[in-house]
C-alpha positions as CSV (number, residue, x, y, z in Angstrom):
1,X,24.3,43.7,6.4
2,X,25.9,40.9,8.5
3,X,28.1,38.6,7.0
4,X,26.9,35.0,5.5
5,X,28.8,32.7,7.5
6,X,30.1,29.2,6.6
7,X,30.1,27.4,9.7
8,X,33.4,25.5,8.6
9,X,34.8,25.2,12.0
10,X,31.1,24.0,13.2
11,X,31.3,21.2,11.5
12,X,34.9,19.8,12.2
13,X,34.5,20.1,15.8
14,X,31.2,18.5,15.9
15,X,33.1,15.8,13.5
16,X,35.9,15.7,16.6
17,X,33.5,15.7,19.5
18,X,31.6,12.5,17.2
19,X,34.6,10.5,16.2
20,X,37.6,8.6,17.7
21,X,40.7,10.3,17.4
22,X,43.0,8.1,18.9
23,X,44.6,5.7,16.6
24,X,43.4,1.7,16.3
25,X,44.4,-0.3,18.4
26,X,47.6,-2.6,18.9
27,X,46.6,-6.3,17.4
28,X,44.6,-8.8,20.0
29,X,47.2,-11.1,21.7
30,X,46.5,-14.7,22.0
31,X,44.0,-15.6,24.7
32,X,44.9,-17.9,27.6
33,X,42.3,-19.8,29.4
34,X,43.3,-18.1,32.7
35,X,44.3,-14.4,31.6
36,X,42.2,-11.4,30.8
37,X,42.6,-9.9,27.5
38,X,44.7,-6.5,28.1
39,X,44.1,-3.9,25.3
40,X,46.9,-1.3,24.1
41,X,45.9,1.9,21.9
42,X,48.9,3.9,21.0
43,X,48.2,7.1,19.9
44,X,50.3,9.6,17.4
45,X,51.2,12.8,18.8
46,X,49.1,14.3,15.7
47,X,46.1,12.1,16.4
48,X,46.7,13.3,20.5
49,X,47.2,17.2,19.4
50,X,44.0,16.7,17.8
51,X,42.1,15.5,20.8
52,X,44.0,17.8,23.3
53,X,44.9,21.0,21.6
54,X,43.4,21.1,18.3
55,X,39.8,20.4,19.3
56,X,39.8,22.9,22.7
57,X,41.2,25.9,20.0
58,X,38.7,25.4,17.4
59,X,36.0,25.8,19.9
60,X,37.6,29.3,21.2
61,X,37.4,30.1,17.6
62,X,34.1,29.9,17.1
63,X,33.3,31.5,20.5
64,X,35.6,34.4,18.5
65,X,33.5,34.1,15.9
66,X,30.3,34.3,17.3
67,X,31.6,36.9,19.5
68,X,33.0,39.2,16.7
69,X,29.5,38.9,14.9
70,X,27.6,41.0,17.3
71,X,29.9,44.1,16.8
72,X,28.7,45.1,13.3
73,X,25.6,45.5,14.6
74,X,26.1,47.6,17.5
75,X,28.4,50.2,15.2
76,X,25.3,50.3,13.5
77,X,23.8,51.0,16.3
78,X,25.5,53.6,18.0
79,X,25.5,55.3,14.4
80,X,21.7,55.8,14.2
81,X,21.6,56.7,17.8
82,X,24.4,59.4,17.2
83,X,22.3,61.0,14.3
84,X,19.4,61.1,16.9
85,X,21.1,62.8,19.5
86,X,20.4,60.0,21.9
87,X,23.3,60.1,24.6
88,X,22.2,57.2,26.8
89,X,21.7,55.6,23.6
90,X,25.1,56.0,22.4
91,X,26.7,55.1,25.8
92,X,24.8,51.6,26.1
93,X,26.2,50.7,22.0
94,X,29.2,51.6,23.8
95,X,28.4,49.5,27.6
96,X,27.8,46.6,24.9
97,X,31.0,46.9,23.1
98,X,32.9,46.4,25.6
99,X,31.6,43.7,26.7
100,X,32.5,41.9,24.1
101,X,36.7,43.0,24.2
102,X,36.6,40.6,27.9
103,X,35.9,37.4,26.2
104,X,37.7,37.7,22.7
105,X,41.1,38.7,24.9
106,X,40.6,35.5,27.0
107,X,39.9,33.1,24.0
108,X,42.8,34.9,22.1
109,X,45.3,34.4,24.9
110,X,44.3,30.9,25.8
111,X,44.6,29.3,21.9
112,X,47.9,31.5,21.5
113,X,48.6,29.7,24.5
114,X,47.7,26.3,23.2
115,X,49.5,26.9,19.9
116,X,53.1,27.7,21.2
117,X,52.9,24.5,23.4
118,X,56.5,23.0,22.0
119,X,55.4,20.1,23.3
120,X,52.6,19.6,21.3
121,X,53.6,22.1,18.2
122,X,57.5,21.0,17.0
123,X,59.6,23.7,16.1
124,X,60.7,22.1,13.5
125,X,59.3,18.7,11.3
126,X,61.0,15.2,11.7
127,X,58.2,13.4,9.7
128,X,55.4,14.0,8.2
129,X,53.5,13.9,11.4
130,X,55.4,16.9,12.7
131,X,54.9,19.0,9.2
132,X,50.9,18.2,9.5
133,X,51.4,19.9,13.2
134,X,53.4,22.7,12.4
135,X,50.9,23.4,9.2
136,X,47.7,23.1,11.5
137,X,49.1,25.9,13.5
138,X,50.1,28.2,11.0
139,X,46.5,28.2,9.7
140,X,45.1,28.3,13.0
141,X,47.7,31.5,14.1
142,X,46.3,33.1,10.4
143,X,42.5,32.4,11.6
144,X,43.2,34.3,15.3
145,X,45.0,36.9,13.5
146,X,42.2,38.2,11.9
147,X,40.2,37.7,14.9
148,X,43.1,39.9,17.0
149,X,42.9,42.9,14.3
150,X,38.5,42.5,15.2
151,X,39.3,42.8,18.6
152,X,41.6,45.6,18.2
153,X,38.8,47.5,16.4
154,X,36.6,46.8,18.9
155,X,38.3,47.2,21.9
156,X,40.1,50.9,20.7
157,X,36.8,52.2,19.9
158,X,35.4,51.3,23.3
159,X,38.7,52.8,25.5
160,X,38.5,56.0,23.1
161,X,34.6,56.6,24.1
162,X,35.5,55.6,27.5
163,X,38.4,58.0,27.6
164,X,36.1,61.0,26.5
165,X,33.7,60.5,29.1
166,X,36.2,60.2,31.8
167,X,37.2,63.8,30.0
168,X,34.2,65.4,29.8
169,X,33.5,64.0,33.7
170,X,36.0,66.1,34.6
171,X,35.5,69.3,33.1
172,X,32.8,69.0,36.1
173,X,34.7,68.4,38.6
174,X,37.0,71.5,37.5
175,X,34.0,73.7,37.5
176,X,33.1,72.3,41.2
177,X,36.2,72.9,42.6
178,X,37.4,76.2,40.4
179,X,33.7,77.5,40.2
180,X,35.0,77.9,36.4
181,X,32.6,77.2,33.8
182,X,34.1,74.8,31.1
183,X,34.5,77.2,28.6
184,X,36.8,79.0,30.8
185,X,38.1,75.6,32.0
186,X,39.2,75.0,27.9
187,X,41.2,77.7,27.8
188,X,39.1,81.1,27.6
189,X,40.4,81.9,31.0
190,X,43.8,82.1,29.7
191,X,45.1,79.2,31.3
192,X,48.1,77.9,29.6
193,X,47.7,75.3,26.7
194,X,49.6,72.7,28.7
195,X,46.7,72.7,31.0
196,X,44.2,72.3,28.4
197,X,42.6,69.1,28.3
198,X,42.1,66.9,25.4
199,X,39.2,67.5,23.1
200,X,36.3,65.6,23.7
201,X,35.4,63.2,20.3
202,X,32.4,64.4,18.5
203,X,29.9,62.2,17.3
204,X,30.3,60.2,13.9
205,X,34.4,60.1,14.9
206,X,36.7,57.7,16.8
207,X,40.3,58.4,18.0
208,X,43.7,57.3,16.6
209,X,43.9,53.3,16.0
210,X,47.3,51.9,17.2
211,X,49.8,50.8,15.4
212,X,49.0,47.2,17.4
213,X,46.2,45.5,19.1
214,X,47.0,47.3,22.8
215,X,44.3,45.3,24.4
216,X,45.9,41.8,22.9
217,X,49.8,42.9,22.8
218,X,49.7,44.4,26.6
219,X,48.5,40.9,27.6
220,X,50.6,38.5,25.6
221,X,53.4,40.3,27.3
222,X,52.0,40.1,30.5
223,X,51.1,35.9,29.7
224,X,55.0,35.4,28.6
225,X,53.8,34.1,24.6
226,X,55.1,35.7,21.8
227,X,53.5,37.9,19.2
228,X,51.3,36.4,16.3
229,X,53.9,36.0,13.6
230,X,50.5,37.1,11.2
231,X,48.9,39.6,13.2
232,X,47.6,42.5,10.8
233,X,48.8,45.8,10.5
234,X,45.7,47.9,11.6
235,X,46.8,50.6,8.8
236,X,46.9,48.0,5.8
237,X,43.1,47.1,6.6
238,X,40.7,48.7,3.8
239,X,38.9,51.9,5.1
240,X,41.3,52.6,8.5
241,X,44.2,55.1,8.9
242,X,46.3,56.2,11.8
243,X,44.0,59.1,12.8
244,X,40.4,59.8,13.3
245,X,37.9,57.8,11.4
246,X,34.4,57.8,10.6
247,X,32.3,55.2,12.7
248,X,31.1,53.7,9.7
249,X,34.7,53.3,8.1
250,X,35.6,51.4,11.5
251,X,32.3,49.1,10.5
252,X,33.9,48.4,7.4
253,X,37.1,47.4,8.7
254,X,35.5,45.1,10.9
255,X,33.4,43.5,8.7
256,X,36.4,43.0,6.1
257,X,38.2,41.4,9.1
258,X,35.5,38.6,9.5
259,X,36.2,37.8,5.7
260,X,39.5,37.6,6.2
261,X,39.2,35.1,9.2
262,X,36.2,33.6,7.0
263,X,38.8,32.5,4.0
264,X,41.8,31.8,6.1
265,X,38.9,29.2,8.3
266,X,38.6,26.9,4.9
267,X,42.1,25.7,4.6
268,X,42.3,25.0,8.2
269,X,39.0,23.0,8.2
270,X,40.3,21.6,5.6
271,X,44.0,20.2,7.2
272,X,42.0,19.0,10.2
273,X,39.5,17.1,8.0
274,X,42.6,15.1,6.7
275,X,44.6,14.8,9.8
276,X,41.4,13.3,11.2
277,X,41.3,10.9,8.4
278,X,44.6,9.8,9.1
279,X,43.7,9.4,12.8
280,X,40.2,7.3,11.8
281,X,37.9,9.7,12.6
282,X,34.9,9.4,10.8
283,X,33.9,13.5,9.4
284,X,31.4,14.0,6.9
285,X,32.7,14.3,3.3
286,X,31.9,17.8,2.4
287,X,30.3,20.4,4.8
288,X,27.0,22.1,3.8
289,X,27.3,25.9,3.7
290,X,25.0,27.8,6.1
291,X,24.3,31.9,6.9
C-alpha cells in the first residue's frame, strides 16, 4: 500500500513562490519637486536564504519525494513478476529502478550543496537570525537523510541485479570461447575455486547492503561536500541486515524510510512557516492534509 502523503513541503513553497520574502522597505524620504523618489529594500540574510537557498532545496525535496514514491511500487512489481517466472518482466522493474537512482543523486548533491554554503548557513549563531539559519538546515539535512538511506535502497538493489546479469552474460562468453558448458564453467571441470565466478542471485533475494549509501558517498567525495552529519545507518533500518534480504524486506525498508522523511518534513515546514512570517510573507495558517 503506498504511503498517505502530507504534502507539507507543497504548501510552503507554493507559500514562498506567492509571497514577498524580502523584508519592507526602508521609510519614503521627503519628496522634492525636482527629484524622483528612490526606493531602498534591505533584506536579512534569513529573509535572502529563504528566497535563494531555502526555496530552490525545498523544491529538490519534493522532486525526492515524488521520486522516491514510485519505487514501492516497482518492488512490488518485480516481486509478482519473479513468482511468474517472467524474466523480461523482472529486468524492466529493474530498467525502471534505475532510473530513478539518476535524479535522486543529482537533487541530493545539489541541496547538500546549497546547505554547506557558509555563506548563507553560519557556522555558528551571532543572533537570532543566524540560529533560525543554522536550525533550518539541520531539519532540512534530517529530511535528505532519509531521502539518501531511500536512495541507497534503491540504487544497491539496481547495481546488485545489474551485477548478476553482467555475471550470467559472461558465463556465455566463457562457453564461446572455452566451448565449456556453464556447469563446467562453475567449477565441475575442476577448475580452481579462485576461478569461480560469483553466484548469480536467485529470485526473491538481493545482495549485501553497504554499510553506506555508495551511490551518494562516492559522489559527495567526488563534489568536495562533506557527509550528512544524519545520514542513517542502513543496518539500524527495520527489516534490513548486512547480507541477503528478501525483496519484500527491502520494500519495507523503503517504505519506513518515506516515514521517516515524512515526520522529520513537519518541523521543517514548520521553521520555514515562521521565518517567513518574520520576513512578511503571507503563508496560509494551517496546511490541509492530503494523500
Amino acid at each position: 500500500m503506498a504511503l498517505m502523503r502530507i504534502p507539507l513541503l507543497a504548501v510552503v513553497l507554493a507559500a514562498l513562490v506567492a509571497g514577498p520574502v524580502a523584508a519592507a522597505p526602508a521609510p519614503m524620504p521627503t519628496a522634492t519637486p525636482n527629484l524622483p523618489l528612490i526606493y531602498h529594500s534591505v533584506s536579512s540574510p534569513l529573509c535572502s536564504a529563504l528566497a535563494t537557498t531555502v526555496r530552490p532545496a525545498l523544491a529538490m525535496m519534493m522532486q525526492n519525494d515524488a521520486t522516491i514514491a514510485k519505487s514501492p511500487p516497482l518492488f512490488g512489481d518485480y516481486i509478482k513478476l519473479s513468482a511468474a517466472g517472467s524474466d523480461s518482466g523482472k529486468d524492466m522493474s529493474v530498467y525502471r529502478l534505475n532510473s530513478l537512482v539518476t535524479p535522486l543523486v543529482q537533487n541530493t548533491l545539489a541541496i547538500q550543496k546549497l546547505l554547506e554554503d557558509p555563506s548563507i548557513f553560519p557556522r555558528t549563531a551571532h543572533n537570532e537570525d543566524d540560529q533560525r539559519l543554522i536550525d533550518l538546515k539541520n531539519k532540512m539535512l534530517k529530511t535528505l537523510a532519509s531521502q539518501q538511506a531511500s536512495l541507497d535502497i534503491i540504487n544497491g538493489f539496481v547495481e546488485t541485479q545489474q551485477l548478476g546479469s553482467m555475471q550470467h552474460e559472461g558465463f556465455g562468453y566463457m562457453h564461446a570461447i572455452t566451448g565449456q558448458s556453464s556447469n563446467s564453467a562453475s567449477g565441475q571441470s575442476g577448475l580452481p575455486a579462485m576461478n569461480q565466478p560469483p553466484q548469480t542471485l536467485q529470485a526473491g533475494a538481493a545482495a549485501p547492503i553497504s554499510q553506506t549509501p555508495q551511490a551518494f558517498d562516492d559522489l559527495v567525495l567526488q563534489a568536495g561536500l562533506a557527509p550528512n552529519q544524519y545520514e542513517f545507518d542502513p543496518t539500524q533500518i527495520p527489516g534490513l541486515a548486512v547480507g541477503y534480504n528478501q525483496i519484500g524486506k527491502l520494500k519495507e525498508g523503503l517504505e519506513w524510510t518515506q516515514t521517516q522523511a515524512q515526520k522529520s518534513e513537519a518541523p521543517l515546514a514548520q521553521a520555514v512557516v515562521n521565518a517567513s512570517k518574520i520576513c512578511g510573507a503571507q503563508l496560509p495558517a494551517t496546511p490541509s492534509p492530503k494523500p
